[in-house]
N, CA, C and O atoms as a GROMACS GRO file, in nm:
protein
  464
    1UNK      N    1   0.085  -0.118   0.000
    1UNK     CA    2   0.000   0.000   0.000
    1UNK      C    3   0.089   0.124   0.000
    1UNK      O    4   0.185   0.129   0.077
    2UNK      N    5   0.059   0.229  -0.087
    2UNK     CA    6   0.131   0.300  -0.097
    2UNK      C    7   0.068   0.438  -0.012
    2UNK      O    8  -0.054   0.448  -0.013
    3UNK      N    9   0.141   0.533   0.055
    3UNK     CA   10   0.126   0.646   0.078
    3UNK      C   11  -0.032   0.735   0.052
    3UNK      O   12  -0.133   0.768   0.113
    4UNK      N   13   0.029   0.742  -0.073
    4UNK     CA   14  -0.128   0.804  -0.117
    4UNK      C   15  -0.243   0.725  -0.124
    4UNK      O   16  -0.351   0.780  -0.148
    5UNK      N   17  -0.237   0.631  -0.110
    5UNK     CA   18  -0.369   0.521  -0.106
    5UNK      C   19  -0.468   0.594  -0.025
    5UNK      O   20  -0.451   0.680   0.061
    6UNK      N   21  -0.578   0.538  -0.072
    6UNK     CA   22  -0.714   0.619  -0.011
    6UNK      C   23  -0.799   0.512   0.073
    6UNK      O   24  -0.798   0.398   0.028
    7UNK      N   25  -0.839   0.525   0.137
    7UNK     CA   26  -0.949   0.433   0.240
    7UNK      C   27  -1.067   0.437   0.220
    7UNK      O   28  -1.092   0.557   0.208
    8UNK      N   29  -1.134   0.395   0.212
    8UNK     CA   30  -1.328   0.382   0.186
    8UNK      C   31  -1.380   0.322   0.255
    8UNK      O   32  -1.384   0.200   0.234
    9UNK      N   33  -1.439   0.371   0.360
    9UNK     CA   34  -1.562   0.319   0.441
    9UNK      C   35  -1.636   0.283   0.379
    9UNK      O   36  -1.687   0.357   0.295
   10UNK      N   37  -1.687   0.116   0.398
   10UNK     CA   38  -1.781   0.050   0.274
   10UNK      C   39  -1.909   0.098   0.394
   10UNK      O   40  -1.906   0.098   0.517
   11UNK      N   41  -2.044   0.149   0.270
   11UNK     CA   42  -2.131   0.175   0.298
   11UNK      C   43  -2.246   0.036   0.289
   11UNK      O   44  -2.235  -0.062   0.216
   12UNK      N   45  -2.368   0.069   0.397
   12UNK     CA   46  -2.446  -0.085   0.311
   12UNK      C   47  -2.446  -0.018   0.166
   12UNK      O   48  -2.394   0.077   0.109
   13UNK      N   49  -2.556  -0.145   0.133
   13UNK     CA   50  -2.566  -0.137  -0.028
   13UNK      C   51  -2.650  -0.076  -0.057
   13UNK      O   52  -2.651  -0.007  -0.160
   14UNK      N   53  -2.799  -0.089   0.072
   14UNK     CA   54  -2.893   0.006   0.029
   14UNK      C   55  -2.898   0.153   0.053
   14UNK      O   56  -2.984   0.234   0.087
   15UNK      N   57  -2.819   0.154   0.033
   15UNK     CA   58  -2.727   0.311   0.072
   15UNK      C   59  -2.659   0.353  -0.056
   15UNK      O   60  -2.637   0.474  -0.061
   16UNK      N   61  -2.622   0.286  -0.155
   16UNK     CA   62  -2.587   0.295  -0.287
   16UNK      C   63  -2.587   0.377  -0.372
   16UNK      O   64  -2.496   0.448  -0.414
   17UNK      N   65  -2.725   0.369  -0.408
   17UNK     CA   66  -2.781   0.501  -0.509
   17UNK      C   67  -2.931   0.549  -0.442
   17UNK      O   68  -2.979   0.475  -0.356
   18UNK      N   69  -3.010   0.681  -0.483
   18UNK     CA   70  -3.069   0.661  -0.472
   18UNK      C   71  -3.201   0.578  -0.538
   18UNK      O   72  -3.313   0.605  -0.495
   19UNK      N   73  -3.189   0.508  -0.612
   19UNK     CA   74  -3.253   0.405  -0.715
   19UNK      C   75  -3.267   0.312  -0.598
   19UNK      O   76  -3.373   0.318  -0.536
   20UNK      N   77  -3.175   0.228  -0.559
   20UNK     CA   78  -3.135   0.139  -0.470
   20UNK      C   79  -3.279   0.199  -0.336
   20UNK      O   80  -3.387   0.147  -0.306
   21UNK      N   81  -3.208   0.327  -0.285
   21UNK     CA   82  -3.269   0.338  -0.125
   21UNK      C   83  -3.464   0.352  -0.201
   21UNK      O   84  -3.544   0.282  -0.138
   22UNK      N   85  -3.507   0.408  -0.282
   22UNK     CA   86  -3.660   0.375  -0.335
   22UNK      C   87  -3.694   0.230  -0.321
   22UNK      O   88  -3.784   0.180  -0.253
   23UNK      N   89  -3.600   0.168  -0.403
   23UNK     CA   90  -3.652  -0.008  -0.430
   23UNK      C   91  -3.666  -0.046  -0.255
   23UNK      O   92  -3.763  -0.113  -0.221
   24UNK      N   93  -3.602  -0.016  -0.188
   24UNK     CA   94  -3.582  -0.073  -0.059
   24UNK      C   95  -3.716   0.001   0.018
   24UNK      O   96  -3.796  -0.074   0.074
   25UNK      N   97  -3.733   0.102   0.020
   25UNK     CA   98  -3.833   0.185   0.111
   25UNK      C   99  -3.770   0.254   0.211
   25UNK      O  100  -3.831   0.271   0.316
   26UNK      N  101  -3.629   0.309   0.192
   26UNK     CA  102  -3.545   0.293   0.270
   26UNK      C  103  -3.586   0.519   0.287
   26UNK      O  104  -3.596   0.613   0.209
   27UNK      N  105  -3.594   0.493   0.456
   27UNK     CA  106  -3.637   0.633   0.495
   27UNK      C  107  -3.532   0.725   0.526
   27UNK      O  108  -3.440   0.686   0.599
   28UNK      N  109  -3.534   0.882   0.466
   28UNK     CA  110  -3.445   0.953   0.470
   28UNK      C  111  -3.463   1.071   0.540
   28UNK      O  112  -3.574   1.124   0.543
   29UNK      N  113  -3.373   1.118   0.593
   29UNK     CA  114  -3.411   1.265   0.637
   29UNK      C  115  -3.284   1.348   0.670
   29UNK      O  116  -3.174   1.294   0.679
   30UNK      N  117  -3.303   1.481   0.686
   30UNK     CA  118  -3.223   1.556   0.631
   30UNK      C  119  -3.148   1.621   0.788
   30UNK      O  120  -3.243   1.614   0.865
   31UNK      N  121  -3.058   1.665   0.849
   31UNK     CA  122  -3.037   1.756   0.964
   31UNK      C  123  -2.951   1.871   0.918
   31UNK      O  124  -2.869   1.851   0.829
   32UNK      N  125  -2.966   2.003   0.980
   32UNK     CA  126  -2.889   2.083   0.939
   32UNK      C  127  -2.810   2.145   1.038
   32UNK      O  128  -2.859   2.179   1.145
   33UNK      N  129  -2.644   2.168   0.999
   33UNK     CA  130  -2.547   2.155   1.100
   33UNK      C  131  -2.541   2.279   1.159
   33UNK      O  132  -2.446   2.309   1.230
   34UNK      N  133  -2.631   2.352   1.137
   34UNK     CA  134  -2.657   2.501   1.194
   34UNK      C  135  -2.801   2.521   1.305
   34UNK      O  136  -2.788   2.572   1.416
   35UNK      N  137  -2.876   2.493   1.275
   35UNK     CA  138  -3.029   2.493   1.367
   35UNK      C  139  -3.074   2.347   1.418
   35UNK      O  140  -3.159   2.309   1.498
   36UNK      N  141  -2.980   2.282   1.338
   36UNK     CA  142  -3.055   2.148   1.390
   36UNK      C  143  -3.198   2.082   1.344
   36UNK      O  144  -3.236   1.968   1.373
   37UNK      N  145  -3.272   2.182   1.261
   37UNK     CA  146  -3.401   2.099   1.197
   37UNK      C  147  -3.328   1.995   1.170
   37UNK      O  148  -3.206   1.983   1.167
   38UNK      N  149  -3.432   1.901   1.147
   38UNK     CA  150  -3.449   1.703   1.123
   38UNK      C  151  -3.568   1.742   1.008
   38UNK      O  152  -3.636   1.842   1.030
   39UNK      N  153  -3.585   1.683   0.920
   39UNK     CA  154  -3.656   1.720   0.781
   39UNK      C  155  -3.685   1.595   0.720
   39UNK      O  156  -3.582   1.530   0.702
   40UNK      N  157  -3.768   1.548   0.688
   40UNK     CA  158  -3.837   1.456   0.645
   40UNK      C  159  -3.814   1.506   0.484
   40UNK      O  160  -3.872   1.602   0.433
   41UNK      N  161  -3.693   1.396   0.399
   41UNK     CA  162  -3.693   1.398   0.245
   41UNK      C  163  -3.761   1.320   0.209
   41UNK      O  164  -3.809   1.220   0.264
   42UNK      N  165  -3.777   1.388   0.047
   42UNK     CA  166  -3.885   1.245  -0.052
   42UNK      C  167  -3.751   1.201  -0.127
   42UNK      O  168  -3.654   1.275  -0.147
   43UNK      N  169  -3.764   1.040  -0.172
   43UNK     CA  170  -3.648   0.986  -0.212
   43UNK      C  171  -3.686   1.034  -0.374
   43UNK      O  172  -3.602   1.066  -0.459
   44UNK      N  173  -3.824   1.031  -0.391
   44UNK     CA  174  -3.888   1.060  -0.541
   44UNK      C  175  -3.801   1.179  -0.600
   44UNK      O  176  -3.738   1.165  -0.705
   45UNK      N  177  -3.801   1.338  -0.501
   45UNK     CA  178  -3.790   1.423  -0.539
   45UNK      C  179  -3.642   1.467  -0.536
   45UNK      O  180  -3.588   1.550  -0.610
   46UNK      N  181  -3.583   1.388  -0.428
   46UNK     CA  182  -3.466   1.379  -0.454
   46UNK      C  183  -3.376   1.322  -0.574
   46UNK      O  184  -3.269   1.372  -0.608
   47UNK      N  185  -3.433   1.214  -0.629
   47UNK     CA  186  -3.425   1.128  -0.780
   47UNK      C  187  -3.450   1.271  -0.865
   47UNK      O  188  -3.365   1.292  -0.951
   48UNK      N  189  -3.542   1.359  -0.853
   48UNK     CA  190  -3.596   1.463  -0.972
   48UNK      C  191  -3.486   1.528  -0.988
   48UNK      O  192  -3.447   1.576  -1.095
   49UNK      N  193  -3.411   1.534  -0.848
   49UNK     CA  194  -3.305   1.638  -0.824
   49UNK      C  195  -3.148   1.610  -0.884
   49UNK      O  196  -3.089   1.680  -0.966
   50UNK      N  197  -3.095   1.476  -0.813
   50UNK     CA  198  -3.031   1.426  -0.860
   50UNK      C  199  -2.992   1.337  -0.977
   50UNK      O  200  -2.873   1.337  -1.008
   51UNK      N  201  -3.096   1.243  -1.063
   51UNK     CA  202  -3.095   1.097  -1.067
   51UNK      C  203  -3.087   1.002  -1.042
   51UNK      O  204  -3.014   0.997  -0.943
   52UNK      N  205  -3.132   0.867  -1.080
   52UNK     CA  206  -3.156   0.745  -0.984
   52UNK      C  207  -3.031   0.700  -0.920
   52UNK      O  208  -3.016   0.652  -0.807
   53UNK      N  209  -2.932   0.726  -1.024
   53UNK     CA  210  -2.758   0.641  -1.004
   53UNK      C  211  -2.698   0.746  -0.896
   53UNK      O  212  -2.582   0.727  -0.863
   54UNK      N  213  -2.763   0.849  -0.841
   54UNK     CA  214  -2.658   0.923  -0.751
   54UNK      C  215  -2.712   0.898  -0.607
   54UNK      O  216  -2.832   0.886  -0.580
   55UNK      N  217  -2.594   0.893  -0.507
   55UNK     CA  218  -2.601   0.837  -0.379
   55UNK      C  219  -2.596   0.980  -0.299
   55UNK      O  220  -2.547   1.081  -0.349
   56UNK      N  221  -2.656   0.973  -0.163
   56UNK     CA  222  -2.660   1.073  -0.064
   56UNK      C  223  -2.553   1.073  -0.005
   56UNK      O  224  -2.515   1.184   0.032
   57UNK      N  225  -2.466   0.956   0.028
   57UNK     CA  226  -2.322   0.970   0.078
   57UNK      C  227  -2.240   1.046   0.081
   57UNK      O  228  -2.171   1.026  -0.019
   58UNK      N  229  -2.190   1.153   0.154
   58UNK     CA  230  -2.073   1.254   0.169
   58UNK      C  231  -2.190   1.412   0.087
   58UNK      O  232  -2.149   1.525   0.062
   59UNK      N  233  -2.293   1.374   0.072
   59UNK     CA  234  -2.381   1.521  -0.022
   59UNK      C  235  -2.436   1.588   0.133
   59UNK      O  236  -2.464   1.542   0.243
   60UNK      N  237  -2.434   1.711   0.075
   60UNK     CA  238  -2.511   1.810   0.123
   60UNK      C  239  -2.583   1.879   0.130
   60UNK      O  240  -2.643   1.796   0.061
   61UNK      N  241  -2.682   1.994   0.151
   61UNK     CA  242  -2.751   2.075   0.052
   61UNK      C  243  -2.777   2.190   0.205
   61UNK      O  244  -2.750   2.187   0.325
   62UNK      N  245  -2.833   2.267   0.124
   62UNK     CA  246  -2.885   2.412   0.188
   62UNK      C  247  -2.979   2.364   0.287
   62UNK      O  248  -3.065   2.285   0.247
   63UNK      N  249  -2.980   2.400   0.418
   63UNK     CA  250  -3.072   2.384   0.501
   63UNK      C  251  -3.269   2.485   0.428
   63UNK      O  252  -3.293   2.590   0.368
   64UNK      N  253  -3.322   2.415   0.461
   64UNK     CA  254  -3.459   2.444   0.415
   64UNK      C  255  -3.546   2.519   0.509
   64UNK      O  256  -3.657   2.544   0.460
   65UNK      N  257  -3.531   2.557   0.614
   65UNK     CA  258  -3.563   2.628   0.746
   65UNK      C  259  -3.552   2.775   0.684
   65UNK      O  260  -3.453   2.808   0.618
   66UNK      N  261  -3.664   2.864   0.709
   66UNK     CA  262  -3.674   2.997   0.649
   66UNK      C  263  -3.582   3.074   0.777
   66UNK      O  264  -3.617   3.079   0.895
   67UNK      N  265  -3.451   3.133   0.718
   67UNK     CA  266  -3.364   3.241   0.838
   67UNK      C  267  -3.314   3.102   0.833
   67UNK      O  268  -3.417   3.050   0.878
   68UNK      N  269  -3.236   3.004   0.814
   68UNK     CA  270  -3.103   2.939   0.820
   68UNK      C  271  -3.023   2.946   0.694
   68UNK      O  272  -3.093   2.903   0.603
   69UNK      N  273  -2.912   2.980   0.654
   69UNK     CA  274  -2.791   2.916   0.567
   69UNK      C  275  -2.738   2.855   0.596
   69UNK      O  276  -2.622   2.876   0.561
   70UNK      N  277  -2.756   2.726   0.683
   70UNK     CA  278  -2.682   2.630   0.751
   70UNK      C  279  -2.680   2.547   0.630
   70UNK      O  280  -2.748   2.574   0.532
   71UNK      N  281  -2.584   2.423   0.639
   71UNK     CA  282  -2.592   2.298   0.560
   71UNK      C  283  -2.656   2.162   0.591
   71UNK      O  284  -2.597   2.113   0.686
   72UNK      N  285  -2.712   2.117   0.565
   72UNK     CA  286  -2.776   1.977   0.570
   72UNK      C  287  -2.722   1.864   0.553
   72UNK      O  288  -2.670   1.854   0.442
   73UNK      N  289  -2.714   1.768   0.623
   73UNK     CA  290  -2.630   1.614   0.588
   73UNK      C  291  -2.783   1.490   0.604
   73UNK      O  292  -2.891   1.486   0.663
   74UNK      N  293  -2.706   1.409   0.512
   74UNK     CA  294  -2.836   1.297   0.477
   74UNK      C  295  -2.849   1.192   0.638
   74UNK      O  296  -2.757   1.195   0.719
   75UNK      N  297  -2.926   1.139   0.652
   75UNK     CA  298  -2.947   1.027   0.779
   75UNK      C  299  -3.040   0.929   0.690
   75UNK      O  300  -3.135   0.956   0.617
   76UNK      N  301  -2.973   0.798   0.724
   76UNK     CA  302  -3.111   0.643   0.614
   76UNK      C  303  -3.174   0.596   0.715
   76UNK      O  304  -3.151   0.642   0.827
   77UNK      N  305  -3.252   0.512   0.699
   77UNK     CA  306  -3.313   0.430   0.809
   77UNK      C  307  -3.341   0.305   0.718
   77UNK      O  308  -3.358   0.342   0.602
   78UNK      N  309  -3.350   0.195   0.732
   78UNK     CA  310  -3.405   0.075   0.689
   78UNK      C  311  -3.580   0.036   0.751
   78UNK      O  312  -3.661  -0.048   0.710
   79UNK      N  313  -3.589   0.126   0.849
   79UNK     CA  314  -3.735   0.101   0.897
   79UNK      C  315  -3.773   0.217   1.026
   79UNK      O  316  -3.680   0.268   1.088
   80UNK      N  317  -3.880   0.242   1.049
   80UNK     CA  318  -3.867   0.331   1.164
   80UNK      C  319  -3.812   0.281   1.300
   80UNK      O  320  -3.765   0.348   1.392
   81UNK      N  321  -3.826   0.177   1.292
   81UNK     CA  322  -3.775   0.040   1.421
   81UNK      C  323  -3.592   0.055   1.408
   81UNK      O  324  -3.502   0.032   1.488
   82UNK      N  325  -3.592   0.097   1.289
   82UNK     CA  326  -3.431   0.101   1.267
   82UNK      C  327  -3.350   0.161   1.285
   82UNK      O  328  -3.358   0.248   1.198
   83UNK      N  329  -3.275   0.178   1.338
   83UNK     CA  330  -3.094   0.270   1.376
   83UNK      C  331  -3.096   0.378   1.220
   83UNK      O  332  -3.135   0.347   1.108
   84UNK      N  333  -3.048   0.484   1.260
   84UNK     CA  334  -3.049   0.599   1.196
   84UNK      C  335  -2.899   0.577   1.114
   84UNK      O  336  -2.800   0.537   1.176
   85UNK      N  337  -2.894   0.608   0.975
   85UNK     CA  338  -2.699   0.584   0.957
   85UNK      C  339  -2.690   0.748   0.893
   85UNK      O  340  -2.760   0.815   0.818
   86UNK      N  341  -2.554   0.771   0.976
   86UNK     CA  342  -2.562   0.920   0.915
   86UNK      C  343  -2.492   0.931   0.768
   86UNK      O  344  -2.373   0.905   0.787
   87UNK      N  345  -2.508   0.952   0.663
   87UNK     CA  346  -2.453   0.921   0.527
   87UNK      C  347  -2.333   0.994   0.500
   87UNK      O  348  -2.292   0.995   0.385
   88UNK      N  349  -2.255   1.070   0.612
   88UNK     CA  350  -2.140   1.126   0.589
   88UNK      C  351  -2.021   1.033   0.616
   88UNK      O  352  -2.008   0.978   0.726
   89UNK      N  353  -1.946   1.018   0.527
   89UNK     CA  354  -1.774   0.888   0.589
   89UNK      C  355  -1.653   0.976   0.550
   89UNK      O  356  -1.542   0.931   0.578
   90UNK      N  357  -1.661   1.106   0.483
   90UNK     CA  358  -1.572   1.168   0.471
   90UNK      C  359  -1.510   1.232   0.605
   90UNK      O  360  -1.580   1.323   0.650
   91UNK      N  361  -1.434   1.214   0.652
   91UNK     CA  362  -1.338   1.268   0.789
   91UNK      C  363  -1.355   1.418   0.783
   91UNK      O  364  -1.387   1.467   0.891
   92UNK      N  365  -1.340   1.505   0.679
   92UNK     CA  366  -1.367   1.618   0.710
   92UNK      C  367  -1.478   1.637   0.705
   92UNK      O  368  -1.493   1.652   0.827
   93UNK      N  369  -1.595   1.653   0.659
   93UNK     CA  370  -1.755   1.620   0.677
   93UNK      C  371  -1.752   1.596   0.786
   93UNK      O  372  -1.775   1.702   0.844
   94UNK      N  373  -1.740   1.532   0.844
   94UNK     CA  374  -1.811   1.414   0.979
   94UNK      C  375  -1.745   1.503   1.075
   94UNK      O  376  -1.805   1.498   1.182
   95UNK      N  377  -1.663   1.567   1.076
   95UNK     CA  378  -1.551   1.683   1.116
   95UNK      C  379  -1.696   1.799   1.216
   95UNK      O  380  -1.785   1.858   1.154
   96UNK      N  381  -1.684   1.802   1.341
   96UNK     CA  382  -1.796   1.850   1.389
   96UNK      C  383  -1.933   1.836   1.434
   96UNK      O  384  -2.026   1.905   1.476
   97UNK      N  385  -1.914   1.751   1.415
   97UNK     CA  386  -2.092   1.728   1.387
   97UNK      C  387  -2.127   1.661   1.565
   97UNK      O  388  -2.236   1.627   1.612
   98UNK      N  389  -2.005   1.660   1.624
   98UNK     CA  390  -2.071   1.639   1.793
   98UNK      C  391  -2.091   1.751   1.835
   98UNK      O  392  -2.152   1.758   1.941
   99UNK      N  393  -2.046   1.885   1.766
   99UNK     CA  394  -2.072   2.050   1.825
   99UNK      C  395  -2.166   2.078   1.816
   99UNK      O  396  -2.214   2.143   1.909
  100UNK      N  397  -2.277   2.035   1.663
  100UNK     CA  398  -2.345   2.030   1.613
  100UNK      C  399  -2.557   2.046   1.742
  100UNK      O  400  -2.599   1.988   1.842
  101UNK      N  401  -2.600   2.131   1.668
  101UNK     CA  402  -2.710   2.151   1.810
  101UNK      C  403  -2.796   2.026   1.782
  101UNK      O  404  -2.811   1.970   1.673
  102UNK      N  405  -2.844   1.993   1.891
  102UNK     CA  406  -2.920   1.834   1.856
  102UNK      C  407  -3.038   1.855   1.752
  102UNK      O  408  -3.072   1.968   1.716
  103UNK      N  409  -3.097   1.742   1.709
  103UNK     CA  410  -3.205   1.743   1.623
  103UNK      C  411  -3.339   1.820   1.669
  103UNK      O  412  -3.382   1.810   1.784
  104UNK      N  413  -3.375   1.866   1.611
  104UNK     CA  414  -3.534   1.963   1.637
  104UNK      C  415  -3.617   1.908   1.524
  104UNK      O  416  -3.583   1.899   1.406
  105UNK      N  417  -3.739   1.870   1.581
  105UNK     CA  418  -3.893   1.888   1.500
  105UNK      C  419  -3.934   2.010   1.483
  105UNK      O  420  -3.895   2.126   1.496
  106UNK      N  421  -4.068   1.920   1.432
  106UNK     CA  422  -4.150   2.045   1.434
  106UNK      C  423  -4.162   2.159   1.497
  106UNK      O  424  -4.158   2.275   1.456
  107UNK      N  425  -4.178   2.107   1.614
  107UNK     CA  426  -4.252   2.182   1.771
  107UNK      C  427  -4.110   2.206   1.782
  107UNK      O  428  -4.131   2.246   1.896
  108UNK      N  429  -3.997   2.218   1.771
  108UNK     CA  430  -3.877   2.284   1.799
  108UNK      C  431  -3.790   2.238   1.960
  108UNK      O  432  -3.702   2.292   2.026
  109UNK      N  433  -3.871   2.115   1.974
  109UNK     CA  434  -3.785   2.044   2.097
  109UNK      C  435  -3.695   1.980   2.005
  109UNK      O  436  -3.701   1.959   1.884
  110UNK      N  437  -3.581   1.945   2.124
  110UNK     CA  438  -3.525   1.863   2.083
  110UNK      C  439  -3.554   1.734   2.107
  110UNK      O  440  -3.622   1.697   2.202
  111UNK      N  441  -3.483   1.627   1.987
  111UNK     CA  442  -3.511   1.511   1.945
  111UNK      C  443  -3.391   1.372   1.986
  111UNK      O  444  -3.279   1.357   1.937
  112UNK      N  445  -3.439   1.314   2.056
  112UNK     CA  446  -3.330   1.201   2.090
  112UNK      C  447  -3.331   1.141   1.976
  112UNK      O  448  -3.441   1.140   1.921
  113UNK      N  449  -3.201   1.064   1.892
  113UNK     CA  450  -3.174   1.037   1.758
  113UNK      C  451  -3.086   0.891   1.831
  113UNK      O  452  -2.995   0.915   1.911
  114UNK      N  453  -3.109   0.794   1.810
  114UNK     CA  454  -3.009   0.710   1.798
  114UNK      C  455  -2.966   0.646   1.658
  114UNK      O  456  -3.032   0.584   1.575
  115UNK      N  457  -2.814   0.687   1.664
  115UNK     CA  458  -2.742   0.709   1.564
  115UNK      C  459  -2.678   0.593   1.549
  115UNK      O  460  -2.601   0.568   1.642
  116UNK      N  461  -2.686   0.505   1.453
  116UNK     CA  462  -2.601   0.386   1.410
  116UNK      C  463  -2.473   0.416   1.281
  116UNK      O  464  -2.402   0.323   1.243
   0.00000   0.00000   0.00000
């Protein structure tokens, strides 16, 4: 192994594309590393956005909260019964995110998240 060699945290599979997380039913939602909204995504509209072959892994986007410019990172679930996976494996990404204010709903409490 040489020096520059790169490392890859293997992701599951249904974590892949989003093509993949639809076929599965696989539930997504969004947090933003500034206010902390938790956001309920459509995998549909996300496909509109991206295409089927592109994965949420290491992506980001604009927090959606009216008065935030924060950034948003993806979270999967395999079921609501299921452990949350946060879709960031990049070291600098993932870089913060315990500073990060906890998850908020609706009602603007905060949200216990268990994070797999």
């Amino acid at each position: 192994m040489t020096s520059s060699a790169t490392l890859f945290r293997l992701a599951p599979a249904w974590t892949a594309s989003l093509q993949a997380m639809r076929l599965r039913q696989v539930l997504v939602r969004s947090q933003c590393r500034r206010c902390g909204a938790l956001l309920r995504e459509d995998v549909d509209a996300l496909i509109g956005l991206h295409g089927a072959g592109a994965s949420l892994i290491d992506r980001q986007a604009r927090c959606r909260m009216v008065g935030c410019d924060g950034a948003a990172y993806y979270l999967a679930a395999r079921g609501h019964d299921r452990p949350w996976h946060i879709l960031l494996h990049d070291e600098h990404l993932r870089a913060g995110l315990a500073n990060c204010p906890p998850a908020r709903g609706a009602t603007g409490r905060a949200i216990v998240c268990a994070q797999g």
